[in-house]
MIGUKE-883861 format. One record per residue (C-alpha): y, x, z; residue number from 0. Coordinates in steps of 0.25 Angstrom, whole numbers. Layout:
// MIGUKE-883861
- py,px,pz,k
- Y,X,Z,NUM $
...
***
This chain:
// MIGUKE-883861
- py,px,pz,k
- -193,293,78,0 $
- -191,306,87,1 $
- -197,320,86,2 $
- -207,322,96,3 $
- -213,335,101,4 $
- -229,339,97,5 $
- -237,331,107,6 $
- -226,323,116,7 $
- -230,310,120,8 $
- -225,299,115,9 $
- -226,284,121,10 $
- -226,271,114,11 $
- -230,255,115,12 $
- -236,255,101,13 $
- -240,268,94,14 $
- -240,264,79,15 $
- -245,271,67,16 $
- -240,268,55,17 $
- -228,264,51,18 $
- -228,256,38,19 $
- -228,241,37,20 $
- -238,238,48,21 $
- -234,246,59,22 $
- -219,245,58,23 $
- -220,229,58,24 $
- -229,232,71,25 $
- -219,240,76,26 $
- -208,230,73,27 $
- -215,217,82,28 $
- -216,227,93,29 $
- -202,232,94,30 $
- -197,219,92,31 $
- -205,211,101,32 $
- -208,218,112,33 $
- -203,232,121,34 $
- -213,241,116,35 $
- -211,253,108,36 $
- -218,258,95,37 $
- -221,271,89,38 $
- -227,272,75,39 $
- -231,283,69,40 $
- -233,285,53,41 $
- -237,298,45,42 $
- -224,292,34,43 $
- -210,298,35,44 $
- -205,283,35,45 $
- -210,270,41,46 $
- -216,261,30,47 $
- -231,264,27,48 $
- -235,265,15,49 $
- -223,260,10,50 $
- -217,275,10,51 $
- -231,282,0,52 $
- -228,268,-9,53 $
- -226,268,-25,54 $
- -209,265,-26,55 $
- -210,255,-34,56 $
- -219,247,-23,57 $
- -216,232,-17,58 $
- -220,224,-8,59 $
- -230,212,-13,60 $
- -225,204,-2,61 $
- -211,199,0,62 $
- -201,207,8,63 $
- -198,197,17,64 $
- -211,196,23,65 $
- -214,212,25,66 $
- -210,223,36,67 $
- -207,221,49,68 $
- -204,207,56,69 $
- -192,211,61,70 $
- -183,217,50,71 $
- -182,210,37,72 $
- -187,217,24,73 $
- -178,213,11,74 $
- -168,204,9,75 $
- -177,193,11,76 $
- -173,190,-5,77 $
- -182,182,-19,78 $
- -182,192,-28,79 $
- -175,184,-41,80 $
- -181,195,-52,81 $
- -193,202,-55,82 $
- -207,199,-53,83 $
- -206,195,-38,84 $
- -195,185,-43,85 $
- -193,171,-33,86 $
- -202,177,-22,87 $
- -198,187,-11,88 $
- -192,202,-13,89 $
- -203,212,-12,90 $
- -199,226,-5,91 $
- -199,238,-13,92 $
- -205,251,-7,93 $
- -191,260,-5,94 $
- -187,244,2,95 $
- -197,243,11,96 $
- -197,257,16,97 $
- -184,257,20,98 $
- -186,243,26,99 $
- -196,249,37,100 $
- -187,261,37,101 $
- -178,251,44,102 $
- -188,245,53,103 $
- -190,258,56,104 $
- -177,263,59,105 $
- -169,250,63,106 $
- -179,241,70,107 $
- -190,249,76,108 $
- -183,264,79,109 $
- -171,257,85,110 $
- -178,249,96,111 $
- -181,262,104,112 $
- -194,258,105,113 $
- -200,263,93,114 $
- -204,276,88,115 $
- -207,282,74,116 $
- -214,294,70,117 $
- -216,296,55,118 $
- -223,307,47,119 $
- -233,307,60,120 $
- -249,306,59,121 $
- -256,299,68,122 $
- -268,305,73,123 $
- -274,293,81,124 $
- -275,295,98,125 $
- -259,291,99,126 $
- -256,305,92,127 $
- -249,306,80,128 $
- -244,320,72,129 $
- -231,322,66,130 $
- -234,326,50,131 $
- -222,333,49,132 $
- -220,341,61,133 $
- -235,341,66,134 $
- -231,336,81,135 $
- -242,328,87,136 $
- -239,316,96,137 $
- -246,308,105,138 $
- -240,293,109,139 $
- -245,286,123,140 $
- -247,273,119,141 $
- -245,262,128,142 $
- -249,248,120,143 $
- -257,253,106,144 $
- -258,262,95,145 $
- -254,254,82,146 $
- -262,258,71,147 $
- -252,252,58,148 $
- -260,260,45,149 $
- -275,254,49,150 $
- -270,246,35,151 $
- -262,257,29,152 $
- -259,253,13,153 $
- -264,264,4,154 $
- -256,269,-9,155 $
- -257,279,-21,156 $
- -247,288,-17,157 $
- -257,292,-3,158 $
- -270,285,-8,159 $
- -274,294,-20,160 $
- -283,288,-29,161 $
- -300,288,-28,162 $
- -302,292,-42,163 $
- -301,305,-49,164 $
- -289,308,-59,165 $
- -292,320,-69,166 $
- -282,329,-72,167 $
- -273,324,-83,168 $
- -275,311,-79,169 $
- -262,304,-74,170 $
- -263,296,-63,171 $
- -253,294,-52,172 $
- -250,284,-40,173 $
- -241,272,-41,174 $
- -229,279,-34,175 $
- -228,288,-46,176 $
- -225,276,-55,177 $
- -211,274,-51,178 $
- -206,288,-54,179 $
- -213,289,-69,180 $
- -206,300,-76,181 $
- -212,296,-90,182 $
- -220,285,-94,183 $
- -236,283,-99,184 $
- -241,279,-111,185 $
- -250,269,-101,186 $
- -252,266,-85,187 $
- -265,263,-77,188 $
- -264,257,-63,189 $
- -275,259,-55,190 $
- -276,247,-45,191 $
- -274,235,-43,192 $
- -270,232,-30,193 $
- -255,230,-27,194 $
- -252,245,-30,195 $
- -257,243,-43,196 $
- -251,230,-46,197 $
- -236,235,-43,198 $
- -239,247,-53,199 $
- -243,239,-62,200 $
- -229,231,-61,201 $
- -221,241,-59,202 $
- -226,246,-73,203 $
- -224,233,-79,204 $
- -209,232,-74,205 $
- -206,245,-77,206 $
- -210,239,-93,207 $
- -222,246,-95,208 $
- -231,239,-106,209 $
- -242,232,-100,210 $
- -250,238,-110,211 $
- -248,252,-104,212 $
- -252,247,-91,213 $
- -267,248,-90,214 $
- -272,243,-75,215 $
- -286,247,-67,216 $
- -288,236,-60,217 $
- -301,239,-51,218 $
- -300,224,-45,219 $
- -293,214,-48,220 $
- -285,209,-36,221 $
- -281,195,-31,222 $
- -266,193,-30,223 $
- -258,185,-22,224 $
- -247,178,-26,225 $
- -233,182,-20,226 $
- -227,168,-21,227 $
- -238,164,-11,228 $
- -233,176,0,229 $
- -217,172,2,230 $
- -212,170,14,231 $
- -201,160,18,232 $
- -198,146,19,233 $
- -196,146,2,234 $
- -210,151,0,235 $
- -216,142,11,236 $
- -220,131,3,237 $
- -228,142,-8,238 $
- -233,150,1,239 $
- -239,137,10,240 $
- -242,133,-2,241 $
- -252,146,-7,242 $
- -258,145,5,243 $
- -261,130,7,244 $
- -267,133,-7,245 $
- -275,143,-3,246 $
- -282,137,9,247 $
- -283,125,-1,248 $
- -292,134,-10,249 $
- -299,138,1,250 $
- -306,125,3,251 $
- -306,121,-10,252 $
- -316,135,-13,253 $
- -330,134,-13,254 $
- -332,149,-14,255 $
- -326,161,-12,256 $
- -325,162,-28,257 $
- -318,149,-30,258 $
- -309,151,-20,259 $
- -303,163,-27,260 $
- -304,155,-41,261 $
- -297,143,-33,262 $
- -285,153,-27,263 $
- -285,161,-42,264 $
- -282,147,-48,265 $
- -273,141,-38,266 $
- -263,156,-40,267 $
- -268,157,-24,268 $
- -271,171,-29,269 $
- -266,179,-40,270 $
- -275,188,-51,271 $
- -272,200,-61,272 $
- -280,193,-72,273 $
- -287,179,-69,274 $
- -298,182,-77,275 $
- -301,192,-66,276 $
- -307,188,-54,277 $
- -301,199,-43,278 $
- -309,207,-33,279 $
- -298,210,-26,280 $
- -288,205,-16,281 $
- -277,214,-8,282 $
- -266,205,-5,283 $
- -259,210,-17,284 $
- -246,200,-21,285 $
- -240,198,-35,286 $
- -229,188,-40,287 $
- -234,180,-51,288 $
- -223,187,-61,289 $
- -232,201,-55,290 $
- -245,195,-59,291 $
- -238,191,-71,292 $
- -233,204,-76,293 $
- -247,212,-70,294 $
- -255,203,-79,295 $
- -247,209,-92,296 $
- -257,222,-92,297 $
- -268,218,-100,298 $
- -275,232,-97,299 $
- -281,229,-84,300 $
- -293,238,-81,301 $
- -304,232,-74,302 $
- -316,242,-73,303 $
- -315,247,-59,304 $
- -310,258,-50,305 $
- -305,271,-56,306 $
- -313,282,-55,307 $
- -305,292,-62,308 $
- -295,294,-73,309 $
- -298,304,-83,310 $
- -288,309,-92,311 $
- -295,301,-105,312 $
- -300,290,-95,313 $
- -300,281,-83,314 $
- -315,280,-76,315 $
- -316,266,-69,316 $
- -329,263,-61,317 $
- -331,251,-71,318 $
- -329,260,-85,319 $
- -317,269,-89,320 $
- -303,267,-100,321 $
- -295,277,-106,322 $
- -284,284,-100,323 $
- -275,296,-105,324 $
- -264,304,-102,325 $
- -252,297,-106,326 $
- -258,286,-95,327 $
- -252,286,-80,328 $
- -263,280,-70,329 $
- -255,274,-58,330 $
- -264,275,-45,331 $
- -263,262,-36,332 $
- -277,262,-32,333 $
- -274,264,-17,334 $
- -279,253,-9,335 $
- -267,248,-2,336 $
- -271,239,8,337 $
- -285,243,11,338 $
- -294,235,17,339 $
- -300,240,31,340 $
- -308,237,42,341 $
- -303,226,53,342 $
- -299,232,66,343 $
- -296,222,78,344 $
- -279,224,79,345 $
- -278,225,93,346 $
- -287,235,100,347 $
- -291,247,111,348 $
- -273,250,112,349 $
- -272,249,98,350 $
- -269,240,85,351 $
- -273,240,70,352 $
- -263,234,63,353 $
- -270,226,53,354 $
- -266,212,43,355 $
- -266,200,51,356 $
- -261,191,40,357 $
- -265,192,24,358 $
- -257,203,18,359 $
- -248,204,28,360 $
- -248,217,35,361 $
- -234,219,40,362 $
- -234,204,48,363 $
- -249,208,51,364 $
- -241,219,59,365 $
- -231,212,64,366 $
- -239,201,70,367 $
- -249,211,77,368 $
- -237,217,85,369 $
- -233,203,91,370 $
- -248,201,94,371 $
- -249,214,100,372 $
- -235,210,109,373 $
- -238,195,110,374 $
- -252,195,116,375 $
- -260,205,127,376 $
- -275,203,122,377 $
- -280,212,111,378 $
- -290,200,109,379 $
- -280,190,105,380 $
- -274,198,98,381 $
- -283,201,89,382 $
- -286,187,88,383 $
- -273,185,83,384 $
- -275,198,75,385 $
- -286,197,65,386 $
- -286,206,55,387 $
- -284,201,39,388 $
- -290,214,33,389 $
- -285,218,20,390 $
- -291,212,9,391 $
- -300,218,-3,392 $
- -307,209,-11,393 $
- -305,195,-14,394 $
- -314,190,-3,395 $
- -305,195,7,396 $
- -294,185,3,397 $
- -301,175,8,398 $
- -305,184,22,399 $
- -289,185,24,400 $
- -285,171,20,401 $
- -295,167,32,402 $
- -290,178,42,403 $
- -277,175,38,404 $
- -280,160,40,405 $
- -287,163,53,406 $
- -275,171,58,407 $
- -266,161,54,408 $
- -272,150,63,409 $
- -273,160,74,410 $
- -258,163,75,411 $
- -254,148,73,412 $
- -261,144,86,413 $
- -250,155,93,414 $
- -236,149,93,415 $
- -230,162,98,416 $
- -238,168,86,417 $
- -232,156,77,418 $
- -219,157,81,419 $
- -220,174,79,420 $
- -225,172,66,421 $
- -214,163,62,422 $
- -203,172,64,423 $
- -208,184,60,424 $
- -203,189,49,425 $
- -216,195,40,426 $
- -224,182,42,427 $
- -223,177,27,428 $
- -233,164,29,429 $
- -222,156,39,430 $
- -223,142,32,431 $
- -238,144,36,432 $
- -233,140,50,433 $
- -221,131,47,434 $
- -224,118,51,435 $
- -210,114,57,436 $
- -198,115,48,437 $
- -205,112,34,438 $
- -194,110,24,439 $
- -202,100,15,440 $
- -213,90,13,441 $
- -219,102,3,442 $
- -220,111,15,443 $
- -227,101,23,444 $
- -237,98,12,445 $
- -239,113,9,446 $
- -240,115,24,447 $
- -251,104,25,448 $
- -260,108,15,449 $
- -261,122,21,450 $
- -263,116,35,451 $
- -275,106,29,452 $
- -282,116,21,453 $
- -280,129,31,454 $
- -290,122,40,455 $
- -301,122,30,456 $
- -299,134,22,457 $
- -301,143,35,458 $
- -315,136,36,459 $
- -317,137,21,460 $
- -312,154,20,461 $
- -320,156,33,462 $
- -334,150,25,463 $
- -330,160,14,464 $
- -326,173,22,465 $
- -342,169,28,466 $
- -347,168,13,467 $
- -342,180,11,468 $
- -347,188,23,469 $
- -360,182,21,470 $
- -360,187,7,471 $
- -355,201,10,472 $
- -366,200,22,473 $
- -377,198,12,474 $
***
């Protein structure tokens, strides 16, 4: 980071805008595998995204271990022992991943000579960019691509406000204000349930509020996955192996769409708020089954729709209205977080959209991109080994992702470079996918062999679906 006049040139390998999760794990692969230097740009004060507008009390869903930048480890690489994450891997707070891309930031990329950062800068598109605090504009010669990392930013309360209307009187506030409470309610609503929704709703719960007080508007209900299924490590091979030979088991053994839900529902595959409720809903949200556990406590679940407004006597939903009043405080996690959005090819005309290239996987998505981007010349082939695993929305798109992921999967195991790459880097939480040397026990192999016997099939089977579907949707 250096000051710059208003309009001096600046000249860089890689222009990157945005630096939270996605463009410093971009940044990351080109500083250590190559010569060429970086420039990123981000309208933040400090590195980290999102990560710096978050609620406090926020965690990852995902374990440590498999988040951040390959290079540079994130935790202590620890089981967490208490709590409702118990006998699974640490989940980084807020304050702890901030200061953890502050050290990418300051340690690994800044240090190399060949990076550059400019924070609190808007960029304006054309390889200019404007300083917020200083108003100097700046324009970079870019000599391989313009990066563009927010294409997929996450949304949150605190810079999302929400799309219904609050009367005066009525108190409603986003989930950051939740942590710094200077009195408490006679009742709390939590508007949402996506992951945002579901952590306020925990945090309230471990902070011994009632469950009876909690009263939860739950628009759709999601699909869940279960965090035992998403560890990384050798210790966790066997289960997670396991989850997904199940899953391509399923697969074949569904005759429709519906039954493969019911099939995935009944074999714990995927997880539900209420399992008399069939989900609409599917956002690569992940829960321990202690979360699901206490989440299932509060009884006063509101299914009638969106929020339209909240009135001081009275909350009106799209489906029918309930009562409200003013000793009630309405917790706002209605922002979308990962939204879906139209796929863009990754690689194309000097630049690239960073996009998920694995299911729910953003930061190795990044990662992986970069060493495409060093490791092969034609834009072609690399978006062949690039397709894109659009964010998902509603149930079906489980099944779209499972398929891409598959497909991407296959693509990236015909490539031994790619294989070995993958291998060692440090965000890649599938590993024992690929393990076929070095299995530890006859368990392993047997895992391993039902996931390689039924993978085969299940592509055939998710494609005839995905087809079912389009056709439907065509119609």
């Amino acid at each position: 980071m250096r000051p710059t006049t208003s309009n001096e040139a600046l000249e860089t390998d890689y222009l990157i805008v945005g630096s939270g999760a996605m463009g410093l794990a971009f940044a990351d692969v080109i500083i250590a595998e190559s010569d060429d230097s970086v420039l990123l740009v981000d309208r933040h004060g400090a590195p980290g995204g999102h990560w710096n507008d978050a609620y406090p009390f926020v965690r990852l869903h995902q374990p440590s271990r498999s988040y951040g930048v390959a290079s540079l480890p994130l935790g202590e690489d620890s089981i967490n022992a208490l709590g409702w994450n118990a006998g699974l891997y640490e989940l980084a707070s807020g304050p702890e991943v901030l200061a953890y891309f502050d050290r990418v930031m300051s340690r690994t990329l800044l240090p190399s000579g060949r990076a550059e950062y400019y924070p609190m800068c808007n960029y304006l598109g054309d390889r200019r960019f404007v300083s917020l605090s200083s108003g100097a504009e700046h324009r970079v010669k870019v000599r391989k691509r313009v990066i563009d990392a927010t294409y997929t930013a996450t949304e949150v309360p605190a810079t999302h406000p929400p799309r219904y209307a609050v009367a005066e009187g009525a108190k409603c506030v986003p989930v950051n204000a939740l942590g710094c409470l200077t009195k408490p309610y006679d009742g709390y609503v939590v508007i949402g349930a996506g992951k945002t929704g579901i952590d306020a709703c925990l945090w309230l719960l471990e902070n011994r509020v009632p469950p009876e007080r909690i009263r939860w508007i739950v628009s759709r209900d999601p699909w869940l996955i279960d965090r035992e299924h998403f560890q990384p490590g050798d210790d966790f091979m066997q289960v997670r192996l396991g989850s997904w030979a199940r899953q391509m088991e399923i697969v074949n053994e569904a005759d429709s769409v519906g039954h493969l839900f019911e099939l995935l529902a009944k074999d714990g595959m995927l997880l539900r708020i209420d399992e008399s409720v069939t989900p609409t809903k599917f956002r690569c949200a992940i829960v321990s089954r202690t979360e699901l556990e206490q989440l299932r406590r509060i009884e006063n679940v509101v299914r009638q729709g969106r929020v339209e407004r909240i009135e001081r006597d009275r909350i009106v939903l799209n489906g029918g209205e309930i009562p409200t009043g003013p000793g009630v405080l309405h917790v706002d996690c209605s922002a979308e977080a990962l939204r879906p959005s139209p796929v863009l090819p990754v690689f194309a005309d000097g630049q690239s959209t960073l996009q998920p290239v694995r299911m729910c996987q953003p930061a190795f998505s990044a990662a992986f991109i970069a060493h495409v981007e060093l490791a092969y010349d034609d834009d072609e082939l690399k978006n062949g080994l690039c397709t894109v695993i659009p964010y998902p929305d509603g149930p079906e798109d489980w099944l779209r992702m499972m398929l891409a992921n598959s497909l991407n999967q296959f693509r990236w195991s015909q490539d031994r470079d790619l294989r070995r790459w993958i291998k060692q880097c440090r965000l890649d939480n599938v590993g024992g996918l690929k393990r076929v040397e070095g299995v530890e026990s006859a368990a392993e192999t047997s895992v391993r062999e039902r996931f390689i016997a039924a993978a085969g099939p299940a592509v055939g089977k998710m494609q005839q679906f995905v087809a079912e579907l389009d056709a439907s949707t065509a119609t």
